[in-house]
C-alpha positions as CSV (number, residue, x, y, z in Angstrom):
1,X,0.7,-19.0,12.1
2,X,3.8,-18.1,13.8
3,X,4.7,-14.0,13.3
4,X,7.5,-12.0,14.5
5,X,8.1,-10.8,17.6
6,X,8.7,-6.8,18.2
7,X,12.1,-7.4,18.9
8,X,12.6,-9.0,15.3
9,X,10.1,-6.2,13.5
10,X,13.0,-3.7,15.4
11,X,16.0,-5.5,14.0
12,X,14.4,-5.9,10.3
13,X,13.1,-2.5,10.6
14,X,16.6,-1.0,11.9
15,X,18.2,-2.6,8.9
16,X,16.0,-1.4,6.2
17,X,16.3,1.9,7.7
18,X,20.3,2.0,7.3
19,X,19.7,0.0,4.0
20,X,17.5,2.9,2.6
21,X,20.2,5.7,3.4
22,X,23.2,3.3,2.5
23,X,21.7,2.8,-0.7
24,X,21.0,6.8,-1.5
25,X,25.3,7.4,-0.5
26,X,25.4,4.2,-3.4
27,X,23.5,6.0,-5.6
28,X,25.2,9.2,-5.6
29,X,28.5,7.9,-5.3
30,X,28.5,5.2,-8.0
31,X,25.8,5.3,-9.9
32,X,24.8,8.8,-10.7
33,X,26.6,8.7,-14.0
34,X,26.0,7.0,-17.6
35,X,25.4,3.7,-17.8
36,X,24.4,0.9,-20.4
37,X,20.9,0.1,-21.5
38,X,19.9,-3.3,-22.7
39,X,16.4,-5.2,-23.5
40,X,15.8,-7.9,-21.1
41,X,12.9,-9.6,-23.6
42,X,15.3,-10.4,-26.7
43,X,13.0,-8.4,-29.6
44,X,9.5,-10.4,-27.7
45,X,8.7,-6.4,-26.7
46,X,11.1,-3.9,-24.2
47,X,11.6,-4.7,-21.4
48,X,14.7,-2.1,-20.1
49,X,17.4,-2.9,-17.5
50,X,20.7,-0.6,-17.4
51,X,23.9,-1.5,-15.9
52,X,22.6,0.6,-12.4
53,X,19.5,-2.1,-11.8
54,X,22.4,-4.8,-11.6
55,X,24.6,-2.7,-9.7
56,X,21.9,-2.1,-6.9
57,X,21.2,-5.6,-6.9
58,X,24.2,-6.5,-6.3
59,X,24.6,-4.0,-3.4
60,X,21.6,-5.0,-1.8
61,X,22.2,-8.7,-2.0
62,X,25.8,-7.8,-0.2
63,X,24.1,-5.8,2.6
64,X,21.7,-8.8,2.8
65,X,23.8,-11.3,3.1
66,X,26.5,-9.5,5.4
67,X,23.8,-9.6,7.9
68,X,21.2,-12.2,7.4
69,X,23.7,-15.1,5.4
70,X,21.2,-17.6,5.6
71,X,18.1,-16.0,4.5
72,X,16.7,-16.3,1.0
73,X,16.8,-13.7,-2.1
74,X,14.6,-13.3,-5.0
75,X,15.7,-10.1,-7.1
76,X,14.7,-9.4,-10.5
77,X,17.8,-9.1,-12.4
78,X,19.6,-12.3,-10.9
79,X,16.8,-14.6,-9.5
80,X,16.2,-17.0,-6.6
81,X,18.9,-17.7,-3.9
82,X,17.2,-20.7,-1.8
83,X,18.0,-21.8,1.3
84,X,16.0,-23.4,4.4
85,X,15.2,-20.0,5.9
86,X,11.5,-19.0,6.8
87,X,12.9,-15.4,5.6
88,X,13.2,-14.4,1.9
89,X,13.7,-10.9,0.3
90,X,12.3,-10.0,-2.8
91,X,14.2,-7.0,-4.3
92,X,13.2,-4.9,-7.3
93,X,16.3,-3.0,-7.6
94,X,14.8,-0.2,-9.9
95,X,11.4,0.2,-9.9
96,X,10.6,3.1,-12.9
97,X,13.5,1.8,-15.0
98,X,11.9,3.3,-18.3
99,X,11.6,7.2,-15.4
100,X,15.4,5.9,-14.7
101,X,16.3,5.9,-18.0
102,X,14.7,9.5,-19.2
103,X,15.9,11.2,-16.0
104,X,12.3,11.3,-14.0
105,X,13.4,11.1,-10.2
106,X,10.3,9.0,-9.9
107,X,11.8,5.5,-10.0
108,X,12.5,4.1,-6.8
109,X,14.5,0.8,-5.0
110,X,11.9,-1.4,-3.8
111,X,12.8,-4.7,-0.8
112,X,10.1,-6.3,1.1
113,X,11.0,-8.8,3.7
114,X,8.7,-12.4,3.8
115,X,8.4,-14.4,6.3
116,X,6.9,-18.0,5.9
117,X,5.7,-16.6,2.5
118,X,4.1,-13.7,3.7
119,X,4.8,-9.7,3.7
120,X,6.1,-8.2,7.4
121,X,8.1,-5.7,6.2
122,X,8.5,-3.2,2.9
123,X,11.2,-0.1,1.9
124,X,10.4,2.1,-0.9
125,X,13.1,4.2,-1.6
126,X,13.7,6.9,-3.5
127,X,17.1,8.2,-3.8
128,X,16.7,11.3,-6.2
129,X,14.1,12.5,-4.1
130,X,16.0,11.8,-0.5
131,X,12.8,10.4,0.8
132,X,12.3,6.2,1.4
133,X,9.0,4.8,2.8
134,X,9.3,1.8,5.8
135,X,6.0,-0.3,5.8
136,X,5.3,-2.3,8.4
137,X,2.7,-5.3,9.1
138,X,2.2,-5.3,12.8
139,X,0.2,-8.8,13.6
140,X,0.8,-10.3,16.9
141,X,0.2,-13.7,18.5
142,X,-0.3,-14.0,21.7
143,X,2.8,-14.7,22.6
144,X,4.1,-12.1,20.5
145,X,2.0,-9.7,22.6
146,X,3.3,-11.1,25.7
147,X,6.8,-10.3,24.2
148,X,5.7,-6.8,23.1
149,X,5.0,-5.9,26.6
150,X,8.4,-6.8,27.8
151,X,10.6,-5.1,25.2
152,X,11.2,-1.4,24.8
């Protein structure tokens, strides 16, 4: 199985940092204000999503795209964007939407980062509480080891 090199876990890595704080400055500048409530299941149960999941989605997707165009997105308020890349985000843009909603600071933005179908890289981010989580999976070939030794 071909896995990234340490220069590529650095790169992802970088940007999800960046993305984590870019995303709290979103928050508090946009989105830290009343917004609209709606039932994603159609009177089959509740299932919330407010105008804010959306908007983060949409934010994230942007950053995504303005530096990795050709990789694949899979959020849960607007679905799958395909394309031939071996790289596909999966974004839950509010994690907590029902802690969202009542004001708990619990809820959180939550990107992982696949590659060939499988997790290398995870942000959970929580913007009330100024603190965001990085989680990475560290598995090196041998040429990836080889790499590792060569690269600051």
């Amino acid at each position: 199985m071909s896995l990234l090199s340490v220069k590529e876990y650095k790169l992802y890595s970088n940007f999800l940092n960046t993305l984590a704080k870019d995303l709290n400055k979103f928050y508090y500048s946009k989105l830290n204000k009343t917004f609209t409530i709606s039932n994603k299941l159609k009177g089959k149960g509740y299932d919330p999503v407010t105008t804010s999941d959306k908007a983060f989605e949409k934010f994230i997707r942007l950053k995504i795209k303005q530096k990795f165009p050709n990789h694949q997105v899979i959020g849960e308020e607007f679905g799958h964007k395909k394309s031939t890349s071996d790289y596909t985000w999966v974004i839950d843009p509010i994690d907590g939407t029902r802690s969202f909603v009542i004001g708990n600071p619990t809820w959180s933005n939550l990107i992982s980062l696949n590659f060939k179908g499988n997790p290398v890289l995870g942000l959970a981010n929580f913007p009330i509480l100024n603190k965001y989580y990085l989680n990475t999976c560290l598995l090196y070939t041998s040429d990836a080891a080889d790499e590792r030794s060569s690269v600051d």
